[in-house]
C-alpha positions in Angstrom: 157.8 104.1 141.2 156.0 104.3 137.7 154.4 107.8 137.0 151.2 108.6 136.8 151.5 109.5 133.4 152.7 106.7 132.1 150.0 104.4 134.0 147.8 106.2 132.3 149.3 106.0 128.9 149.2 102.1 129.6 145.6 101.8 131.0 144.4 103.5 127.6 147.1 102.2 125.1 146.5 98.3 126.5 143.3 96.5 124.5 142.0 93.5 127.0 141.0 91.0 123.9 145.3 91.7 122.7 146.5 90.6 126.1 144.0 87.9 127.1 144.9 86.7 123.7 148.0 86.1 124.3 147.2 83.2 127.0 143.4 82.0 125.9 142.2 81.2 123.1 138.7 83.7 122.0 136.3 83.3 119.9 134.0 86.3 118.9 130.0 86.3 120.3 127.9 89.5 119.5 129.9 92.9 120.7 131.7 91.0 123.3 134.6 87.6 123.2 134.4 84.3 124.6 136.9 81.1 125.6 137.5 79.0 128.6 138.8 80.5 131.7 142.2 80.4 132.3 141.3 80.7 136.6 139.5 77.1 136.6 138.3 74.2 135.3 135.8 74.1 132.8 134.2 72.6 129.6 131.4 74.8 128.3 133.2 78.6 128.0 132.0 81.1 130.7 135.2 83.6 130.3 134.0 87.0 128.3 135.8 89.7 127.4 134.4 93.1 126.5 136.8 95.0 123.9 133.9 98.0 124.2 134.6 98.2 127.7 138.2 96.9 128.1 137.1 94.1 130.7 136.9 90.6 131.2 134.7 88.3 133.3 133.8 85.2 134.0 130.8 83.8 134.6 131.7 80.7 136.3 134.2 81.5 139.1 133.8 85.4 139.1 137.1 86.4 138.2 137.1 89.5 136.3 139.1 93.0 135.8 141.1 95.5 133.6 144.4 94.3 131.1 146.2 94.9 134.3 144.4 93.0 136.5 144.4 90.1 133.7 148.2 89.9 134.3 148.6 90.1 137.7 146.1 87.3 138.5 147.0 85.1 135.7 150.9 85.4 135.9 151.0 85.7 139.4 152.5 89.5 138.8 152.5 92.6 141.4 151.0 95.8 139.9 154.4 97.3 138.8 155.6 94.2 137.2 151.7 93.8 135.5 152.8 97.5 134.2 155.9 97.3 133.1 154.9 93.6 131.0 151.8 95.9 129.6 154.5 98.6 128.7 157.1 96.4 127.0 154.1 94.8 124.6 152.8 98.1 123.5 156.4 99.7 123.4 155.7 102.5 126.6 158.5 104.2 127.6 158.0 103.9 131.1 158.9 107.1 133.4 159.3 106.7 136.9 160.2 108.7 140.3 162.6 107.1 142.5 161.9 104.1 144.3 161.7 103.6 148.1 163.6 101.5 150.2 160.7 99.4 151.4 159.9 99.5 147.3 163.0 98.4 146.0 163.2 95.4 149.1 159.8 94.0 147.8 160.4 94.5 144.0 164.3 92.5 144.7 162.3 89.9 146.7 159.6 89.2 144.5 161.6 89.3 141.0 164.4 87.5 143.0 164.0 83.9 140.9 163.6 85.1 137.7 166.3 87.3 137.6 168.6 84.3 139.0 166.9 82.3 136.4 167.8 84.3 133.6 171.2 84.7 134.9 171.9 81.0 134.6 170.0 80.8 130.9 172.6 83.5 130.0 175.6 81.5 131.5 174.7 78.3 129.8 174.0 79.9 126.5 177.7 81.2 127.0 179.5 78.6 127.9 177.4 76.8 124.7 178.7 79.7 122.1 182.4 81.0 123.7 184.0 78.0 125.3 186.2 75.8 123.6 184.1 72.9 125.6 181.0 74.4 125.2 181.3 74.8 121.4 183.2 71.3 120.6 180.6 69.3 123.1 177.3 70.8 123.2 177.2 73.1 120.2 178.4 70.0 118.3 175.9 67.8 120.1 173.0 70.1 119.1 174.3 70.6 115.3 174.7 67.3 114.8 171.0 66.9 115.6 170.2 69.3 112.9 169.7 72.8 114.7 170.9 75.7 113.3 171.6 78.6 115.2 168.4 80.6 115.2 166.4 77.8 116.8 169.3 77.0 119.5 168.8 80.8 120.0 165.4 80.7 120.2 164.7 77.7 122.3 167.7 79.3 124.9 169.5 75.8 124.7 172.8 76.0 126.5 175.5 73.6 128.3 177.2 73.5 131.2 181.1 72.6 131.7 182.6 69.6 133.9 183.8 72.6 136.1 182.2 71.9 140.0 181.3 75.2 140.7 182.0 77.9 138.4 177.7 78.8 137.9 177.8 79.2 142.0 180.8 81.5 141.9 179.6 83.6 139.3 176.3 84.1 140.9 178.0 84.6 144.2 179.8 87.2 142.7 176.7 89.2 141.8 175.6 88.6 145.3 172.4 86.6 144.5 171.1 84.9 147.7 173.2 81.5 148.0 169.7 80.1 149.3 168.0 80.9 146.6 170.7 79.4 144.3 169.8 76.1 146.3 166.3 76.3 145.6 166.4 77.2 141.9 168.5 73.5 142.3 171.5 75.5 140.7 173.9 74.9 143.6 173.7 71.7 145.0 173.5 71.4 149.3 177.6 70.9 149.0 177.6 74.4 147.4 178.7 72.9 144.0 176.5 73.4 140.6 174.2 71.2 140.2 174.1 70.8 136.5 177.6 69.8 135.1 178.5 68.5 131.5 175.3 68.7 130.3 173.4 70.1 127.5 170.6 72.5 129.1 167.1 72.7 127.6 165.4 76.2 129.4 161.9 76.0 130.4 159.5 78.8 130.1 156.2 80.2 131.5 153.4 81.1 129.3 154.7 85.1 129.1 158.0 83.5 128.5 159.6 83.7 131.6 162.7 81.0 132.7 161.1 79.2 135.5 163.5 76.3 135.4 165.6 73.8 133.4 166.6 70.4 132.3 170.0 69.5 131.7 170.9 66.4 129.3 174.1 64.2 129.7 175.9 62.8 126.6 178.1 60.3 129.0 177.5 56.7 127.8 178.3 56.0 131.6 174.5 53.8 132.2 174.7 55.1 135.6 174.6 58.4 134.8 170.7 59.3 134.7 170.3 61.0 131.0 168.2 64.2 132.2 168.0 65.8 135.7 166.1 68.8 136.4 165.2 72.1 138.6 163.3 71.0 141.6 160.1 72.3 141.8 159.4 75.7 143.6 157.0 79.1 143.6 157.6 79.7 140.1 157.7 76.0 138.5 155.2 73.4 139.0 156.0 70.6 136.1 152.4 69.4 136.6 151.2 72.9 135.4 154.1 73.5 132.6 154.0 72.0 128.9 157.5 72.4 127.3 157.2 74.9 124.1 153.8 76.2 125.3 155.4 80.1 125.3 156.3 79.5 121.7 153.2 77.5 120.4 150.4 79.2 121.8 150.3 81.4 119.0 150.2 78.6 116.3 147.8 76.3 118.6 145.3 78.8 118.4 145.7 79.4 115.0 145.4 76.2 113.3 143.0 75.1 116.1 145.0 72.1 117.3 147.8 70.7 119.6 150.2 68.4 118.7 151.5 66.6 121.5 154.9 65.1 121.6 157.5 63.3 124.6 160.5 64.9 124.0 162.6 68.5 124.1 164.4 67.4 121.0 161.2 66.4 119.2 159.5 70.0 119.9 162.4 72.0 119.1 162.8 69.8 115.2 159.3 70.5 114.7 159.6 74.1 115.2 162.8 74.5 112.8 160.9 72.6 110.5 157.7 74.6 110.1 155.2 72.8 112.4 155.0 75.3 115.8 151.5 74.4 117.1 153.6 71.3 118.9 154.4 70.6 122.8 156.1 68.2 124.9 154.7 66.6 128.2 158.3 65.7 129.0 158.3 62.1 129.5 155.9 62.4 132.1 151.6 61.2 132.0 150.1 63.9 131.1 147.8 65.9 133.8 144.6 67.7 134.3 146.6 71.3 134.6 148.5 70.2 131.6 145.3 69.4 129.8 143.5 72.3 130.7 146.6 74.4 129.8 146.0 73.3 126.5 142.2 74.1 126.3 142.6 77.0 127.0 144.1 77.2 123.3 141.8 74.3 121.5 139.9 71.5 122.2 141.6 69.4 119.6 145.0 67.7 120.7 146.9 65.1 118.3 149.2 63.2 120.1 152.4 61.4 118.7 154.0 58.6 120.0 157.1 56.3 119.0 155.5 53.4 117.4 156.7 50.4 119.7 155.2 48.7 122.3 156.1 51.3 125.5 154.9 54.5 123.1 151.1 52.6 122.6 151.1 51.8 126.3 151.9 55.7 127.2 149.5 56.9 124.9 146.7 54.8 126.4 147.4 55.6 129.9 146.3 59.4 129.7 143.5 58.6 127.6 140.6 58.3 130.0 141.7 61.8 131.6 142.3 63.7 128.0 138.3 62.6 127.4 137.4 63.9 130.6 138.1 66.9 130.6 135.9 66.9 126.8 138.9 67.3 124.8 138.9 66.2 121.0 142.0 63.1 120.8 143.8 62.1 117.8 146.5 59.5 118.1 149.5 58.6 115.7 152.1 56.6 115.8 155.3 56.6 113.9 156.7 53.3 112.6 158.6 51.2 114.9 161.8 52.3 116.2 161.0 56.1 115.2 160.7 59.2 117.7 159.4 62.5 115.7 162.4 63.8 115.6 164.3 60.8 113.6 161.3 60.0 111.3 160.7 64.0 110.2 164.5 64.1 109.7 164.6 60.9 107.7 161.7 61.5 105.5 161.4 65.4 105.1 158.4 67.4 106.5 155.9 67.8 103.3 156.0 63.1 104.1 156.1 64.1 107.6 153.0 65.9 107.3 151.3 63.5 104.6 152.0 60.8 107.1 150.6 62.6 110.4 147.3 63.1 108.3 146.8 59.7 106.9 147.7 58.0 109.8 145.9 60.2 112.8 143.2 58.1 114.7 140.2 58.3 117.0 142.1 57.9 120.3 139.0 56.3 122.0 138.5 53.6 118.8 142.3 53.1 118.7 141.8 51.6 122.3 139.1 49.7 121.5 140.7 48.0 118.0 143.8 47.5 120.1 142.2 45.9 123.0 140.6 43.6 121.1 143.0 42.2 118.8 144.9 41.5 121.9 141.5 39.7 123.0 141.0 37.5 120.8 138.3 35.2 120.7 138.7 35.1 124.4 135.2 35.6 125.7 136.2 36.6 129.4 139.3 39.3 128.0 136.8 40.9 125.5 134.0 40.8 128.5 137.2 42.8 130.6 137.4 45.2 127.1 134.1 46.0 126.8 134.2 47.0 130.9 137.4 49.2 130.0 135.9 50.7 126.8 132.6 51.7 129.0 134.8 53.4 131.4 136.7 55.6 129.2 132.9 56.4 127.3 131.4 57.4 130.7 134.1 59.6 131.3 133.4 62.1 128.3 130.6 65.1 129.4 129.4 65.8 126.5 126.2 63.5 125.3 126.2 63.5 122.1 129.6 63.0 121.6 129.3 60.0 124.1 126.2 58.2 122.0 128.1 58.8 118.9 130.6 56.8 120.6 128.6 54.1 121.4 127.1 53.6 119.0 130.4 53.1 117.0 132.0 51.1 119.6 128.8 48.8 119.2 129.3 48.3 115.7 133.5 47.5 115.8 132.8 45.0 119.3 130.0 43.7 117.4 127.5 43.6 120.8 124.2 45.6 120.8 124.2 49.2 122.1 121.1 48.9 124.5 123.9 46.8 126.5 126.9 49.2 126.4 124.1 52.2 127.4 123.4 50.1 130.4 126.9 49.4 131.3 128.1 53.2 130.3 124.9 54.4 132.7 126.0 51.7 135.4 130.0 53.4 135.5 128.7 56.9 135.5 126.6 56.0 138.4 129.4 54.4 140.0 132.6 57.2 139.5 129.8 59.6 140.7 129.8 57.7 143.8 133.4 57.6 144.0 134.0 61.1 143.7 131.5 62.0 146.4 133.1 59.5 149.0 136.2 61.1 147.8 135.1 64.7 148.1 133.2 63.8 151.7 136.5 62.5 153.0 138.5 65.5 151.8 135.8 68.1 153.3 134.2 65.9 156.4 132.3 69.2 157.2 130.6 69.7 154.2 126.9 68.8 154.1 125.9 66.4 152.2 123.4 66.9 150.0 123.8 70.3 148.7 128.0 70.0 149.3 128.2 73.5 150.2 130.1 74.5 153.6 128.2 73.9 156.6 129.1 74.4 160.7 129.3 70.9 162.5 126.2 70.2 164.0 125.8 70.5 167.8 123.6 68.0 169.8 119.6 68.9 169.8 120.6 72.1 167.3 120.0 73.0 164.1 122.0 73.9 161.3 121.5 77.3 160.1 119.8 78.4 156.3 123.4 79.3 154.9 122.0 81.1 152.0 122.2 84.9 151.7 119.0 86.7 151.9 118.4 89.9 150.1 116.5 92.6 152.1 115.8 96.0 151.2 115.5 98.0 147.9 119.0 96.3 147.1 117.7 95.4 143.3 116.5 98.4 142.6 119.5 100.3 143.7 121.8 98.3 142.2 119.6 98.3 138.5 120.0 101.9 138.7 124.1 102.1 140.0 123.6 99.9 136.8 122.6 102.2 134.3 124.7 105.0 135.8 127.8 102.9 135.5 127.4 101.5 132.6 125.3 104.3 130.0 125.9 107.4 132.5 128.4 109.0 129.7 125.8 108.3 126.7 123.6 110.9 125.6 120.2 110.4 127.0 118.7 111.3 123.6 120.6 111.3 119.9 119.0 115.2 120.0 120.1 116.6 123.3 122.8 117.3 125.2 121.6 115.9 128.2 123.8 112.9 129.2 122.2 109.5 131.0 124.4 110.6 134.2 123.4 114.3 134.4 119.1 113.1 134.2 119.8 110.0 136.9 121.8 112.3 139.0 119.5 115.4 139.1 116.9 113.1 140.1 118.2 110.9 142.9 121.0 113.1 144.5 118.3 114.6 147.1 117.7 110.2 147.6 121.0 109.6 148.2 120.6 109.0 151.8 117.9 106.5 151.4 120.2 104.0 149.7 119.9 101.1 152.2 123.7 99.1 150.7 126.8 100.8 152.2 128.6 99.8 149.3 125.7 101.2 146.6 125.2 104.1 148.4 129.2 105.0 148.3 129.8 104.0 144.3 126.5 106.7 143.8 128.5 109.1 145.7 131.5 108.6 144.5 129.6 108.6 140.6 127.6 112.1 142.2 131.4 113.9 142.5 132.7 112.7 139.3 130.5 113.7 137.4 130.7 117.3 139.2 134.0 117.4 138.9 134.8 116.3 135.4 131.4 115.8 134.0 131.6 112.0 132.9 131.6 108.8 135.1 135.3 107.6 135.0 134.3 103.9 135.1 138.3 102.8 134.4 138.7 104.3 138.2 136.4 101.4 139.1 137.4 98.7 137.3 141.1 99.2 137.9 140.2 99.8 142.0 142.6 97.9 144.6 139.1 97.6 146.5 138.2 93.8 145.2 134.3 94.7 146.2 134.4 97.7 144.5 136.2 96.4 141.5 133.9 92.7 140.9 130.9 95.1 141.9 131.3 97.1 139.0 132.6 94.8 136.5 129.7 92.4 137.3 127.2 95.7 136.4 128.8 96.4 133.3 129.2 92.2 132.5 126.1 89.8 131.3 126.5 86.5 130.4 123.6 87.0 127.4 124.1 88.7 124.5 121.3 90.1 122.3 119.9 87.9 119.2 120.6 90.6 116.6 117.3 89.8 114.7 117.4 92.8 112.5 120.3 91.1 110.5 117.8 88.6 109.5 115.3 91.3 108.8 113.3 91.1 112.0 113.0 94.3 114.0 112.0 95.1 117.8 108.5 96.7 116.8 108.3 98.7 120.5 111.7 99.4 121.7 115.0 100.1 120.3 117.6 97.5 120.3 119.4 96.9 124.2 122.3 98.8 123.0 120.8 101.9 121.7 117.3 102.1 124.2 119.7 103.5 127.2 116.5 106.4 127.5 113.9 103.5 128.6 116.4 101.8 130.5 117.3 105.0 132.4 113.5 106.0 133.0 112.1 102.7 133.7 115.2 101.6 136.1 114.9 105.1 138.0 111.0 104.8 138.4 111.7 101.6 140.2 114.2 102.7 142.3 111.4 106.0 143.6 108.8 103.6 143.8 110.5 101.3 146.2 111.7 105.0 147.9 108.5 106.3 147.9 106.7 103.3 148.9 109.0 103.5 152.1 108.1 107.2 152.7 104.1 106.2 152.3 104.3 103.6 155.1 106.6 105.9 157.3 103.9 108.5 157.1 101.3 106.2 157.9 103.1 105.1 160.9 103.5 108.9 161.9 99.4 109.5 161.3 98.6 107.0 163.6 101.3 107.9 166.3 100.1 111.3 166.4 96.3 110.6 166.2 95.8 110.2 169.6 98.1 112.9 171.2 96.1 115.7 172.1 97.7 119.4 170.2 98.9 117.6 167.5 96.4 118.6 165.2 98.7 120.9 162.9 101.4 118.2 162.9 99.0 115.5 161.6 97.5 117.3 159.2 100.7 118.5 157.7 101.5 114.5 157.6 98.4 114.0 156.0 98.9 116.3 153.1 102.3 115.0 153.2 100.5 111.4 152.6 98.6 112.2 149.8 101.3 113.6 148.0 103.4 110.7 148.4 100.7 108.2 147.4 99.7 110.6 144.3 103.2 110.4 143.6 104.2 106.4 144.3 100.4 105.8 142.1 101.7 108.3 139.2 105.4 106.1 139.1 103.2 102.9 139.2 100.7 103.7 136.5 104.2 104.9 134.7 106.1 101.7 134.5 102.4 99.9 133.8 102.8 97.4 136.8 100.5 96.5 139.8 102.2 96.6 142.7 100.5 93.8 145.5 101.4 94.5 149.7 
């Protein structure tokens, strides 16, 4: 178990905008970070990240949390293994106490594939350097494609002998679980290895990880299928997984682009040659989790493809999904009979490069030049291209970019752009339809028109309002846990000593019972003993909680999706408050003044209720008069908070 200590050295050392940089790509807004989430789908960026405050958020699905939590959701980590990754990239010496059994089960059970995993990247890269077959075969394989040895090193390339079995003895001999062997698709179901005189390509996660591998033959046998490899399992989804992505990222993000390859062999050239921003879909139609994958680096991808007649039809068949998902597509293709890898090699990268740039096209006006050369003068097949080239235009989200387009595409098909609008209108209409048929027969208890979840209905009843209704002073109270949360360790006023929590705190701790929300009224308590224990709101205690509620709760206070205009930079100044970030004094008075008016509106009512119990009960006298001083107090009070915050309230 990791010590205290050093969990703390690790919550304070780690910086949120360093680690969620190392997976998505941020761009800086105001105080605070923005870029697409990496936790779902989406075009317009929603994901913020506070460096101030050492949190992330975002808007759109509601994920949010600490550098810690960042880890564990996105690479699927425990919270030792999100500590000990933390640890390793700021260089923490980690100190622990000794693990229990029930500890040590769950660590060995959870870490169980990667550790087999890197077992068999080791063994490959060792038969690759110290066998005699290893170093005539593979090693000569991969130098007579041009690798040195820093890039085999780097890329973990590796080979595996003719030998049947020697991988599963070796592993059997460190007692790894023979089942798991079989499902990493190292051992085969006859108990043999599965991967046999091949040269091995290793396949990594985005923290760099070996999830699995692909192993290449060099038998001239046509029988023989040229690349088998691991079956898919918890750790390696290939429609999730770009090969190179763990070494590009970095570059991608960088030069704001992603080149897009087929091949192993035409990532790993590109990368001893200089050009790192590059990824391979392996063969394989690119995905929507591939795609997104890469936006999460750029929106700009520029594929490559071998210029013959199979490497045109490849890249057109992804092309209506790449615009989809509002991604920026440039298309090139080599000359005929060329791969990357061979034309780079044959005419050196600085004509490599030259030729990339002068040859890169619009992949959606590509389509359309293509299609219509093939056309002819046929009017029915350029009828059937101008229904294909309204498809792929419907598909993009983003409007301008899509009248842009047609209005180009009017100009090359020669046919007036009132038409293509109709027919671009007339597909939207029609996939929109689609999708909700689709999504209807996926989710047949979904309601209709607002596609949120709804109970079947029952004969002669009616389905229930599903939305949640807020009751109580719940605004209030939570505008104030607010301000407690997220200023309570300011200074109330640049002059005084007085700090934001201390003057909330002094004020409302004789309310807390009155807090209607469970959940508020246990965050101000625990806020009330903090502070009297240590004197300062520990808001890391919060936002690093194992309590979810707790955690989103708090993360959502001290988290807004708007971000102030900064007008003074252009010479314009708030005339009757300070700016948001420095005016915590009129956000502390004006947020608790709400929160006793709403209390103290309650306490008026209550009393009035009591008055008119006790008027008619004979020897009451003393007790309603006491409530009737009581009354006027209250309503001299509730009238002096209104008159305060300059607001008339209406019952």
């Amino acid at each position: 178990m990791i010590k205290q200590g050093t969990i703390e050295k690790i919550m304070t050392t780690a910086k949120v905008e360093e680690v969620v940089e190392d997976f998505v790509n941020l761009k800086r807004r105001g105080v605070n970070m923005i870029g697409n989430c990496p936790f779902h789908d989406e075009k317009t960026p929603s994901f913020t990240v506070s460096p101030a405050k050492n949190i992330y958020k975002c808007f759109g699905c509601g994920k949010a949390g600490d550098p810690v939590r960042f880890m564990m959701e996105h690479e699927a980590m425990n919270y030792p293994e999100a500590l000990r990754y933390l640890a390793g990239k700021y260089n923490i010496e980690i100190e622990e106490t000794e693990n229990t059994a029930e500890e040590k089960a769950y660590k060995e059970l959870t870490a169980s594939y990667f550790i087999i995993n890197e077992f068999a990247q080791k063994y490959f890269e060792e038969n690759l350097f110290r066998t005699d077959e290893g170093k005539s075969v593979g090693l000569g394989y991969f130098k007579e494609r041009g690798y040195n040895e820093q890039i085999i090193r780097k890329f973990q390339l590796g080979y595996t002998t003719r030998d049947r079995d020697d991988l599963t003895k070796r592993a059997l001999q460190k007692r790894f679980n023979p089942e798991f062997l079989k499902k990493l698709g190292l051992t085969s179901k006859s108990n043999y290895d599965f991967f046999r005189s091949r040269v091995m390509f290793t396949i990594h996660n985005l923290s760099g990880k070996v999830i699995a591998f692909a192993g290449r033959t060099l038998s001239k046998d046509k029988k023989t299928p040229k690349y088998i490899n691991s079956p898919e399992t918890d750790i390696y989804n290939k429609r999730k997984v770009l090969y190179g992505m763990y070494f590009a990222k970095q570059a991608i993000r960088k030069l704001d682009e992603c080149i897009m390859v087929e091949g192993y062999t035409d990532v790993i050239t590109l990368h001893q040659y200089g050009i790192e921003n590059v990824v391979a879909s392996s063969g394989t139609s690119l995905t929507v989790e591939q795609i997104g994958l890469v936006r999460r680096y750029t929106p700009n991808i520029k594929i490559i493809y071998d210029g013959d007649t199979a490497g045109v039809k490849a890249a057109l068949r992804g092309l209506d999904l790449v615009l989809e998902q509002d991604m920026n597509v440039r298309l090139v293709l080599l000359p005929e009979g060329e791969d990357p890898d061979s034309y780079l090699k044959k005419v050196g990268i600085e004509a490599f490069r030259a030729y990339l740039k002068d040859h890169e096209e619009d992949f959606l006006f590509f389509k359309t030049n293509l299609l219509l050369k093939e056309a002819g003068d046929d009017p029915i097949r350029k009828s059937q291209v101008l229904k294909d080239i309204v498809r792929s235009i419907a598909k993009i989200p983003d409007m301008i970019k899509k009248s842009l387009y047609l209005k180009k595409c009017s100009d090359i098909m020669d046919i007036s752009e009132e038409i293509l609008v109709a027919e671009t209108n007339k597909a939207i209409k029609a996939d929109l339809k689609q999708k909700r048929n689709q999504y209807q027969r996926n989710n047949p208890d979904v309601n209709e028109d607002r596609f949120i979840s709804a109970p079947k209905k029952q004969q002669g009843e009616k389905v229930k309002n599903l939305k949640q209704v807020v009751t109580g002073d719940d605004y209030q109270e939570k505008d104030l846990l607010r301000v407690l949360i997220s200023m309570g360790n300011q200074k109330l006023k640049a002059d005084s000593d007085i700090t934001v929590a201390g003057f909330l705190i002094s004020n409302i701790e004789d309310e807390l019972d009155s807090i209607d929300n469970p959940l508020f009224k246990r965050l101000f308590g625990e806020c009330i003993q903090q502070y009297k224990d240590v004197g300062r709101i520990n808001i890391e205690a919060f936002t690093s909680s194992d309590d979810e509620t707790t955690r989103n709760l708090v993360i959502d206070l001290l988290s807004s999706p708007y971000i102030y205009a900064g007008w003074e930079e252009k010479g314009l100044q708030l005339q009757t408050q300070k700016d948001p970030e420095n005016n915590q004094e009129m956000d502390s008075l004006n947020s608790l003044r709400r929160f006793l008016y709403r209390k103290y509106d309650k306490k008026v009512k209550l009393i009035e209720t009591k008055i008119i119990e006790l008027s008619g009960q004979a020897g009451e006298e003393e007790n309603l008069l006491l409530y009737m001083k009581a009354h006027k107090k209250a309503l001299e009070f509730r009238s002096d908070l209104a008159n305060q915050l300059g607001s008339v309230f209406l019952r």
